[in-house]
C-alpha positions as CSV (number, residue, x, y, z in Angstrom):
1,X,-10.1,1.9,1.1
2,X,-7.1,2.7,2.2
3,X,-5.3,5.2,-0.8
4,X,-5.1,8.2,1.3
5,X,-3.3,6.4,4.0
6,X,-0.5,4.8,1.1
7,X,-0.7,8.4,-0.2
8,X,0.3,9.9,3.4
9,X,2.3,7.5,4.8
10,X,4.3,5.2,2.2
11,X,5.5,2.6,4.5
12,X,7.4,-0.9,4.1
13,X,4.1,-2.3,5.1
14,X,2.8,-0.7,2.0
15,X,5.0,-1.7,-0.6
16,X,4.7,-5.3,1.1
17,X,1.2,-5.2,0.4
18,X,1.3,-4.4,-2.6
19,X,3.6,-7.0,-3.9
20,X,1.2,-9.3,-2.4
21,X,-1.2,-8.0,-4.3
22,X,0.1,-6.7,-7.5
23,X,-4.4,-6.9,-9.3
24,X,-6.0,-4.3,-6.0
């Protein structure tokens, strides 16, 4: 979906997201 993006651009929004949802 959206792994080139995180790959490219590592934001805040990113990491937040990520936290959010630790299982994607």
């Amino acid at each position: 979906m959206g792994a080139w993006h995180m790959v490219q651009r590592p934001s805040l929004r990113w990491l937040s997201w990520m936290l959010f949802r630790p299982g994607l």
